[in-house]
N, C-alpha and C positions, 0 to 999 in steps of 0.2 A: 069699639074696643075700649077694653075700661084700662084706666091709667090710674097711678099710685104714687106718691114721691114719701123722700121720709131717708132715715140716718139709719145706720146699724152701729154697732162696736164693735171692734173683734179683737184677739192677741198682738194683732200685725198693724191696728191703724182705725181712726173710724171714718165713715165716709157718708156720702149724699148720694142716695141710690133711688132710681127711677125703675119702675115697672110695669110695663104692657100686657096685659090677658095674662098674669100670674109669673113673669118669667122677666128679670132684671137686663133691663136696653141698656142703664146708663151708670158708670160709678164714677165718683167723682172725691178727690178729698175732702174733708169737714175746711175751715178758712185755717181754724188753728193750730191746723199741723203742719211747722216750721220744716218737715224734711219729709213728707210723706213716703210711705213703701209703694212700691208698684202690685205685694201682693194681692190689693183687693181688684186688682184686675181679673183674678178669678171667677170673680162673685157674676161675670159676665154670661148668661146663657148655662148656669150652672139648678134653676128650680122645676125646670121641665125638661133634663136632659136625659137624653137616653139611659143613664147611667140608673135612673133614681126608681127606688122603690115603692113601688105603687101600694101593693098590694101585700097583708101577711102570708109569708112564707113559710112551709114546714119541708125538708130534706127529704125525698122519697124514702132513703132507706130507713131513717128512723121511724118514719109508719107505718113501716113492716117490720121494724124489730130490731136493725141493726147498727153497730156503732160504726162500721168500716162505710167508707167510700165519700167522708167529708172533705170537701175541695172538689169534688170529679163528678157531683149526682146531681139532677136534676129535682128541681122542688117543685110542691104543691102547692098553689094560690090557694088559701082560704080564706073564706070571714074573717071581720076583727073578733066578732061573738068567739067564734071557734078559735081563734088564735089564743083569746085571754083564756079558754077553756082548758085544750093545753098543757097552756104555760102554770094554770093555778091547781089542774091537777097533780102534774109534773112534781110543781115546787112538793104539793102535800106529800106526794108520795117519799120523796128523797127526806124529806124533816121529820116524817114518821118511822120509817124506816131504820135510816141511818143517824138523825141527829142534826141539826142545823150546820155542826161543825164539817157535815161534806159539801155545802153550799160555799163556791170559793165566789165573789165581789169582787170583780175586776174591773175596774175603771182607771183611765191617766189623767183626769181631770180639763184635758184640754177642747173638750166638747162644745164648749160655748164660752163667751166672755161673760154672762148675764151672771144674774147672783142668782139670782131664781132660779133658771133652769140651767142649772149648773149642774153638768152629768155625776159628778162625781157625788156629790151631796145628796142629789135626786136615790142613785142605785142602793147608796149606804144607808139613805132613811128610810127608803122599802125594806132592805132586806131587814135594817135592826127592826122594823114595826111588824113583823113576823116572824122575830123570834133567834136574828142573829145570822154569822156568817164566817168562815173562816176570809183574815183581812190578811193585805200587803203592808208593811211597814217602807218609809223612804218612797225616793223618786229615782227614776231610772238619769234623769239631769245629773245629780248630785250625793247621790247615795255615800258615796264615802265621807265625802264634804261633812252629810249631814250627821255621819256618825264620831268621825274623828273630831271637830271642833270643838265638840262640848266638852272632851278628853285636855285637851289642848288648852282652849283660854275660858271655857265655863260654861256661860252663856251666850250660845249660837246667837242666838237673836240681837243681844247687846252688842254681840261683836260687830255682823252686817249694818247694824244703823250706824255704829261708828267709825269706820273704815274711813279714810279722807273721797271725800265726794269729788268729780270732776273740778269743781269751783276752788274747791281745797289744795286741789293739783295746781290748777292755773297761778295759782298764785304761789306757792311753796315750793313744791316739788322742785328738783333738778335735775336729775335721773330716774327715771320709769322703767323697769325693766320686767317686760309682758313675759312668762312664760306661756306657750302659749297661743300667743297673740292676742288681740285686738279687733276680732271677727265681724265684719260690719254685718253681713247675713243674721247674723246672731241679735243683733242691738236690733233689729227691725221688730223684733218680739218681744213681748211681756204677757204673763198669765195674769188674764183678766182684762187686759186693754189696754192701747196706748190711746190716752187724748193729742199729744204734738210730738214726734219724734224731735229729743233735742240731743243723744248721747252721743252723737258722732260731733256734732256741732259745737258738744263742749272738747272731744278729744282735739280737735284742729286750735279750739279757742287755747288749748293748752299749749298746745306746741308755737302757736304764737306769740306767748309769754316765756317762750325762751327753755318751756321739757325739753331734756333729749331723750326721744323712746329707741329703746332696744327690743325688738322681737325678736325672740327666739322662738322658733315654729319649722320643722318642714317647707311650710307653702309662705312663699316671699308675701306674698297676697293676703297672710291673714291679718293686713290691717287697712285702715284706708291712707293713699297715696300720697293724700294732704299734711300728714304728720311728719313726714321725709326720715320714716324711723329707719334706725341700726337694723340690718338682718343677722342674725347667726343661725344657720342652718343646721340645728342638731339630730343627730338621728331620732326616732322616734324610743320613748318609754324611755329614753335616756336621762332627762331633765333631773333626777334625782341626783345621779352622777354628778353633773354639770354644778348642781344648788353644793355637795358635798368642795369639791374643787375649790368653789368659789370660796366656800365657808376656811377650808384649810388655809387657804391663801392668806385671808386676813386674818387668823390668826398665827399664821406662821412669821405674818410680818408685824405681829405686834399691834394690830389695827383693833383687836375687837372690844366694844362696848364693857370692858369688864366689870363698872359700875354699875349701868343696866343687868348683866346678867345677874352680877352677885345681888343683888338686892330684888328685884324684880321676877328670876327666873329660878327655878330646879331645874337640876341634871346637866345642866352644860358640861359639867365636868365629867359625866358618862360620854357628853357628845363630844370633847376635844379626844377621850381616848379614842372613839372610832374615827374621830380626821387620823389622828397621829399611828393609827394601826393596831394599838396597843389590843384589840378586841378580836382582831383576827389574821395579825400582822400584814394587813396592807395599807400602804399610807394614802389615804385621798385626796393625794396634792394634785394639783393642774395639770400632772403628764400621766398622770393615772389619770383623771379626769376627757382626758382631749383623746386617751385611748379608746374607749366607749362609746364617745359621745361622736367623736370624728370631730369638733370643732378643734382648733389650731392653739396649741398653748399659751399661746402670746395674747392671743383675742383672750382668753381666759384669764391672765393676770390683769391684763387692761381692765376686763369688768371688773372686778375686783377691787381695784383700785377706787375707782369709779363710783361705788358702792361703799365702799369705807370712807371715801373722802370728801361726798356733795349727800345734799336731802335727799335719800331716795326710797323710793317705793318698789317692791317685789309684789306685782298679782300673776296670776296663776287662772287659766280659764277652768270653766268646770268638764273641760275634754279632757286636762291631765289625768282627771280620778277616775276617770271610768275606762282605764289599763291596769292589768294585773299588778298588783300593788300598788293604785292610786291611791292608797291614805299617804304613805309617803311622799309626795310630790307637796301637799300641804305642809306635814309635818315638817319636811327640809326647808320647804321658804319660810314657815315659821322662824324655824330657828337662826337660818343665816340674817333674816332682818334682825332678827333678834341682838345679834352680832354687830351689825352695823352702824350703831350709833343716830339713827333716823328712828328707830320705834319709839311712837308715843310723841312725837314733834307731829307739827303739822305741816301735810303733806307725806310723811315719812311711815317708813313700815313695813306692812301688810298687807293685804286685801285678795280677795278671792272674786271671782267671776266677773270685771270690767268686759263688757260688750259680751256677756256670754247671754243677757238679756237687757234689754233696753233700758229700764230703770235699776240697774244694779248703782247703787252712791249718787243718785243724784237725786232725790228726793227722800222725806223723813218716808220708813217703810211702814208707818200705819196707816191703816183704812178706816175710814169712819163708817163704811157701809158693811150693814149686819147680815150674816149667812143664813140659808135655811138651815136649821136646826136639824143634826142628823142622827138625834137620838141616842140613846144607851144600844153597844153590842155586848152582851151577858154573853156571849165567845169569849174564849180565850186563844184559840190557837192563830196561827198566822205565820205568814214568811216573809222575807227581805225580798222587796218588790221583784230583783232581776231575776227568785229563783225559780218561777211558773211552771217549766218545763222540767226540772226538779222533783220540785212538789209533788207534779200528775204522775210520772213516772216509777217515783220511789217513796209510796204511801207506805209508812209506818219504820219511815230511817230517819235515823238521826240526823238534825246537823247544828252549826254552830252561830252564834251572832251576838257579836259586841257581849261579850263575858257569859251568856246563857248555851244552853243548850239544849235543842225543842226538838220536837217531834214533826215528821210531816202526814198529815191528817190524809183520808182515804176520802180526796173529792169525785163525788157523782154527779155534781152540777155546775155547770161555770155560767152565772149572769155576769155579761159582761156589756157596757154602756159607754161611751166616753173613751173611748181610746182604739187603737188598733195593732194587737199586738205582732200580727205579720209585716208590721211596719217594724214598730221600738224593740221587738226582744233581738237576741242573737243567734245564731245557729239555726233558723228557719227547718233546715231539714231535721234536725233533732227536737223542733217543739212541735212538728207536723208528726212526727210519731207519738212525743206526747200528749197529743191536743186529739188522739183518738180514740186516748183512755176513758175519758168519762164519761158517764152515760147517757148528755144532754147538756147540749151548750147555746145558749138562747145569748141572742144579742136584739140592739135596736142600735138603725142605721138609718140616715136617708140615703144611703149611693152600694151598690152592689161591687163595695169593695174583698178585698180577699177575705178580708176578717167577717162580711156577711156570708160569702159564698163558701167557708169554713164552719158555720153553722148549722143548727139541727131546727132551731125555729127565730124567726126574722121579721120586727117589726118595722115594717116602717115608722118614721117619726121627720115630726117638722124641723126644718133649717131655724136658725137663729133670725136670719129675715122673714119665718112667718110667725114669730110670736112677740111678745111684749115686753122688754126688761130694762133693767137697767147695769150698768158695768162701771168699774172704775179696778183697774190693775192693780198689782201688787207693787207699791212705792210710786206710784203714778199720780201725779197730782189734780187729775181732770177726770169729772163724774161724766158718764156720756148716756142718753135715753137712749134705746133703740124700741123703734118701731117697729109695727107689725107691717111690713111693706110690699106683701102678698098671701093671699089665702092658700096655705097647702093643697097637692093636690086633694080631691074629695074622696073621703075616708082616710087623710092621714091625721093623728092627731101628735098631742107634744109626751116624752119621757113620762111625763107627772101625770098624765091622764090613762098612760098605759098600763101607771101601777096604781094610780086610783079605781081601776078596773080589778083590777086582780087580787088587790087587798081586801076590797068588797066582796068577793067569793071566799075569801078565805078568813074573813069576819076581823080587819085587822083595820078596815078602811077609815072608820074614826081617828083610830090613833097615825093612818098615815095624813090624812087630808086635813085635817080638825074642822070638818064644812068648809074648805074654801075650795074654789077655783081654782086655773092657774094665775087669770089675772088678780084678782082677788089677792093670792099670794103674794102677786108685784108689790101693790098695793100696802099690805103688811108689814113687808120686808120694808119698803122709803118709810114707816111711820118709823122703825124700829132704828133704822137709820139716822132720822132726823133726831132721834132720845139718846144714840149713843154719840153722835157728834159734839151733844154737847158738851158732855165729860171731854172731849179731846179738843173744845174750843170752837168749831164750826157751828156756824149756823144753816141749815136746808131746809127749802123751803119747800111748800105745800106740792103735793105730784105732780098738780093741775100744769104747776105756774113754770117744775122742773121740765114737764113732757113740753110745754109749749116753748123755752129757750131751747132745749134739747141736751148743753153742755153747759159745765159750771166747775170753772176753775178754782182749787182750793189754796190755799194759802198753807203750803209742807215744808217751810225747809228746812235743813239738817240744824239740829240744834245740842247733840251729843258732842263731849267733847271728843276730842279725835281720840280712836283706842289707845288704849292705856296710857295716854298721858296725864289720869289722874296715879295710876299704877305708879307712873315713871314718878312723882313728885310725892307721892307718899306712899308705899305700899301697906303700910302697915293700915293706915285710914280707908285705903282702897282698892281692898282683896277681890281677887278673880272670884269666883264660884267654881273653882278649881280644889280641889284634895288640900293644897296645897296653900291656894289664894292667889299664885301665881301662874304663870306661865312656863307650862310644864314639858320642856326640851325635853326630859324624863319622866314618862309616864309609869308611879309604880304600881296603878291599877291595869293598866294592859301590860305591863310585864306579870304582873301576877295570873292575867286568864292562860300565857305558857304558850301562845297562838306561835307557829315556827314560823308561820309567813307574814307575821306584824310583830317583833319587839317591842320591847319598851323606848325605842327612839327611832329617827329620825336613820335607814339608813337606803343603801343600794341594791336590791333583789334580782336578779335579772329575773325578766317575766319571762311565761311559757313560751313567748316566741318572739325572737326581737334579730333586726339586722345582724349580730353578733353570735349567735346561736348556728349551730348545724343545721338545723333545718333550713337556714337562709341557703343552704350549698341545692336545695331541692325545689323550693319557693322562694327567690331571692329579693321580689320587691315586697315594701312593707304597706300594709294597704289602710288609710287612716278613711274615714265616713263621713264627714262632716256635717250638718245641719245645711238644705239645700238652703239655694238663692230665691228660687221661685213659690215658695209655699213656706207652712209651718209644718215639721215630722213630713206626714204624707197625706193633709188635707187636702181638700181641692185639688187634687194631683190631675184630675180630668181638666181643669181649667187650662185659660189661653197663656195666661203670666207662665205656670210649672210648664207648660211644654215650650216656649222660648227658649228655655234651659239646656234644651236637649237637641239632639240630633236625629234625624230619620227617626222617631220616637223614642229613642231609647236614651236613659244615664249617661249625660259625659264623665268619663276616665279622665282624670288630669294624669298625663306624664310627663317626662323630664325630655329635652330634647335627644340625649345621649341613649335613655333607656328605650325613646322609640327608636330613632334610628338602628341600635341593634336588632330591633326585630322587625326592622322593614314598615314602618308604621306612617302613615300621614295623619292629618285631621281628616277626620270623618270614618277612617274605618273601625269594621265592626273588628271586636276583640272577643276573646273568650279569657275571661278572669276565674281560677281555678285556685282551692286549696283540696284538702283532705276532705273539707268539710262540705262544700258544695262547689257549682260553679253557676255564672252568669253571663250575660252577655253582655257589651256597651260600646258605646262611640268614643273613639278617638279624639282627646283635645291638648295640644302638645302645649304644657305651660312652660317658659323659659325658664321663670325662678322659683321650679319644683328641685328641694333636695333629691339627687342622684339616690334613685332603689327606692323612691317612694311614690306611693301613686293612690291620690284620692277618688273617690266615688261617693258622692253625695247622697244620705239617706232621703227613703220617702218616695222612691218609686213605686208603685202596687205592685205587691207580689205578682208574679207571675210566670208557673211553671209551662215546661211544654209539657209534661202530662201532669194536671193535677191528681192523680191516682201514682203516683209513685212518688216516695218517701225523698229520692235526692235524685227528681229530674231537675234539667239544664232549666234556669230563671232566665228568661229571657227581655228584659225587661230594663234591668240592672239594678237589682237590690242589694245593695251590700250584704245585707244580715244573712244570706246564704252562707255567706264566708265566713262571719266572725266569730270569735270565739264566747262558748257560753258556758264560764267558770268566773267564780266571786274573784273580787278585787284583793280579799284575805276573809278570814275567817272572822275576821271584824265587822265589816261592813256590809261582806257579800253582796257589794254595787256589783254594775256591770261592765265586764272590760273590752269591751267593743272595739278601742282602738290597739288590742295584743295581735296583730292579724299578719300573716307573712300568705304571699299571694306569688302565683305565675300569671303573665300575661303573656298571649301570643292570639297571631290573627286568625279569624275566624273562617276555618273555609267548609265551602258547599252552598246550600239554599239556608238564606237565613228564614229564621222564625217569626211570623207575622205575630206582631206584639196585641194581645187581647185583652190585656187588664180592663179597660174600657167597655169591654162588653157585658152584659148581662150572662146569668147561667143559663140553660135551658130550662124548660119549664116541661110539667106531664099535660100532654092534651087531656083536653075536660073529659072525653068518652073514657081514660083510661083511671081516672080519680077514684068512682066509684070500687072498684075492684082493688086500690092500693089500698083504698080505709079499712076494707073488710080484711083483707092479709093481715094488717096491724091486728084489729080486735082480734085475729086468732095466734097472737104470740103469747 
């Protein structure tokens, strides 16, 4: 038997991995990770599982000619020869044709930790080395985040390095108050790699220095138990309300920062009319507030107080923004910090996304390691990442985004690599109608998940454990080697050789490869590394001497002063990158785009579906997705960690004690969860300190309809994204609002559905192959 040992790195942790005849016996943490995740338990029996792609794939009916019958049809094993054939005549025909602009480039970048074969960089320097691509703007994480902030304090980027770090807490801080929560699930991940989980270790080291954190969140749960934080239970998509409330309070009672604002801020004085009503005569004090929100008015002046009167910090995870008007949830804790007399002190303020990823404030967020180069796209057209189903749908409609307004392009081909959109998008049953528009949709996959078996051709490609790279996350302070710690099966090869294939047929291959290999590549990348490190003060040393320690802790800590406490002591010396230079409670660039569903300030919208709404009298619980506990999205979902998670296979339901009992419910039974938009199936798991009419379902199940051939069959499996809603955040951002979602539960009766995510599609017996190819060449 031949045996292998060696380290990998991933998003979730890095580890010490052992392998027998090509397929991982043993995982184990690296020494220096201080809290390790249990995800890489996955990584167990996951390189030879049934699951995995041997062979290239093409959709029976696309070799006869037709777009219908993707998710339900049985494919044809071919050659790699004949796969790249294909795929590069395919490409030529669609760019000759129509124009590169109908080639849409979908990847979510979360494919690998390596810098090398890094999905996302890989797909975008094929496609620009042939000529371009209609591209996604934003991330499905953060989309409003990322559009609203620059609006707000200038520079995104200056802001997130300077936000007060866990350390800066420990020591300052006196009041934390999480909209939100505190999500440990969340902190276990970082894009690009964790070397040592330490963000939960600094949240406890906090509260032992005397924070008192307030969660407010739905799920009592979302933070860890060590902190002994405040709960207030607010309804969901409320929290703007709640930040407004707060805001009126302290200035009704004479508390707010007026120094700070007058000097440092624009438009407060637009935003005290909408406290005081004057904007649409309602006043946003605390009993309006606790009306909305359901929390208690008394709890509402308390915080209030609380916040006016100690150091305290307002973060905000990045689950607020991605609800129907999540730029405002930003916008409002902006502003009320703003108010409070804590911005720009340390410890005090602001901040955005604590535990919504591992390294969010606790390391400086630069990398000293250099990416592959993903070329010039001479495109121009593109959409706000969440709108795909959009796009495919409504080729040559208008729409809107952050002050423009663009066309949607008429795509006939979707390369898509590095992500899985039957996991991340929303409304499943309405991207399944879309996703049957185009005329060829080519992925590369190692595992015969939905997003392969949704495909028209299918390459396999090697795991992150059978190639050679290196990784270090974003704000993470430890470089880590990963080894090649098993040979792919034979005839599978990596991303970069599938389009060094194909580039060569279509005469581009020079300008994709520049003569290298992949390891080669590696190779290139640590030189370019070691040259930019030392502009940023590090020293790296030769590959030999990195691959042989394996990890190599860097020396990052926060060394910005904390946000705008240069602001707060000079403004005039130390202008935002803002319109203005300040800090803009009143934005007159986005009152100026006239968007009816984003003003120019900070205010309260009810979304299209919220506890408060008529439609709760039809669908009365509100149903939030969270990011699971056992995987990242919906990787390794086949693994032994993601299925601990679950019950008799399928998605635990968190509900509240009171909302099962009303319908007869224990742990363990099956449920059927139902909106307009789809429905699913899942296990019963009764959380005590679940707010009354809400009820979780954690993303990253594999789709999984009972009939893949129809548009809005039962998912039986429990994927949320059947249910959720797939409309922009506003006209701003067009994130996605995933958590606007109003649901029925009740129990499931008859013969349940044997759950098949798991399995492979059917294949066409070899006798019957000859006779589909010849069908095809007569379309």
């Amino acid at each position: 038997m031949s045996a292998r040992s060696g380290r990998t790195a991933s998003h979730w942790g890095s580890y010490l991995l052992s392998a027998r005849d090509g397929e991982i016996v043993d995982v184990n943490p690296v020494p220096e990770d201080q809290d390790p995740s249990r995800i890489g338990e996955n990584y167990r029996g996951m390189l030879r599982h049934g699951m995995r792609i041997t062979s290239p794939a093409i959709r029976r009916g696309w070799l006869e000619g037709r777009r219908e019958g993707r998710g339900a049809e049985e494919f044809v094993e071919v050659s790699w020869d004949e796969a790249v054939g294909y795929i590069s005549s395919e490409l030529e025909r669609v760019r000759t044709d129509f124009g590169n602009e109908a080639i849409f480039g979908g990847s979510y970048g979360w494919g690998s930790a390596g810098r090398f074969h890094h999905a996302q960089s890989q797909v975008h320097r094929f496609l620009n080395s042939i000529g371009g691509y209609t591209r996604s703007f934003n991330t499905y994480s953060h989309a409003a985040d990322e559009v609203i902030l620059p609006h707000l304090v200038g520079d995104r980027d200056w802001f997130l390095r300077s936000v007060p770090s866990w350390d800066e807490i420990a020591n300052n801080t006196e009041e934390l108050i999480a909209f939100g929560g505190l999500p440990q699930r969340s902190a276990q991940i970082n894009p690009g790699g964790v070397g040592s989980h330490v963000n939960v270790i600094g949240q406890v080291q906090a509260a032992r220095n005397g924070v008192n954190f307030t969660v407010i969140s739905p799920i009592h749960s979302d933070t860890t138990a060590t902190v002994d934080a405040d709960w207030i239970g607010a309804r969901p998509n409320t929290d703007v309300a709640l930040m407004l409330g707060l805001a009126h309070t302290i200035m009704d009672r004479g508390l707010a920062d007026t120094d700070f604002l007058d000097r440092c801020c624009v438009g407060y004085d637009v935003f005290a009319k909408e406290l005081k009503g004057d904007l649409d005569g309602i006043v946003k004090d605390a009993a309006w507030a606790s009306a909305i929100t359901g929390v208690d008015e008394a709890r509402i002046l308390d915080l209030a107080m609380k916040i006016a009167s100690r150091r305290s910090l307002i973060t905000v995870t990045w689950s607020l923004q991605r609800q129907h008007h999540g730029e405002q949830t930003y916008w409002a804790a902006m502003s009320l910090a703003a108010m409070s007399g804590s911005m720009g002190l340390a410890g005090g303020g602001f901040g955005t996304g604590y535990s919504s990823m591992h390294n969010a404030h606790i390391w400086d967020r630069m990398s000293p390691a250099a990416a592959l180069p993903q070329g010039r796209n001479p495109v121009n057209t593109y959409i706000p990442v969440a709108r795909i189903s959009d796009l495919l749908l409504n080729p040559g409609k208008p729409f809107d985004y952050d002050g423009k307004r663009s066309i949607y392009p008429d795509i006939r081909l979707v390369y898509w690599i590095g992500g899985n959109p039957f996991h991340h998008h929303q409304d499943l049953n309405k991207m399944k109608r879309a996703w049957a528009k185009p005329d060829t949709i080519i992925v590369h996959e190692p595992y015969w998940n939905a997003h392969a078996k949704h495909a028209d051709i299918v390459m396999p490609v090697a795991t992150s454990m059978e190639r050679q790279d290196f990784a270090i996350g974003m704000g993470d302070n430890w470089l880590s080697w990963m080894d090649r710690v098993a040979d792919p099966p034979e005839g599978i090869t990596t991303d970069y050789e599938v389009f060094a294939a194909i580039t060569k047929r279509l005469r581009a291959g020079d300008a994709f490869t520049e003569g290298r290999g992949p390891d080669e590549w590696v190779a290139e990348l640590w030189e370019r590394s070691i040259q930019k490190s030392k502009s940023l003060g590090f020293t790296l040393p030769p590959l030999d001497e990195f691959q042989r320690v394996g990890s190599l802790q860097l020396h990052m800590p926060r060394t910005s002063p904390t946000a705008f406490s240069e602001l707060r002591k000079d403004p005039t010396k130390h202008p935002l990158a803002t319109p203005s230079g300040k800090l803009e409670i009143f934005s007159e660039t986005i009152a100026h785009f006239g968007y009816s569903d984003c003003p120019g300030w900070a205010t309260w919208m009810e979304p299209a579906e919220w506890l408060g709404s008529s439609l709760a009298e039809t669908f009365p619980l509100h149903l939030v997705s969270p990011q699971p506990d056992g995987k990242l999205h919906s990787q390794l979902d086949h693994g032994t960690e993601s299925a601990r998670h679950k019950t008799n296979g399928r998605t635990e339901l968190k509900i509240g004690p009171d909302n099962a009992r009303d319908r007869g419910l224990s742990d363990g039974d099956l449920v059927k969860v139902f909106n307009e938009r789809g429905a699913c199936l899942a296990s019963v798991r009764i959380e005590e300190t679940m707010l009354s009419n809400v009820v979780a379902l954690p993303t990253g199940s594999w789709y999984d309809p009972v009939d893949p051939g129809e548009a809005e069959s039962l998912e039986k499996h429990g994927n949320p994204n059947v249910l959720t809603l797939d409309i922009g955040t506003s006209k701003l951002a067009q994130g996605p609002s995933a958590h606007t979602c109003l649901v029925q539960v009740k129990r499931y009766e008859g013969e349940a559905p044997s759950v098949t995510a798991f399995e492979p599609p059917k294949f066409v017996p070899a006798h019957d192959i000859t006779s589909i190819r010849d069908k095809g060449d007569t379309q």
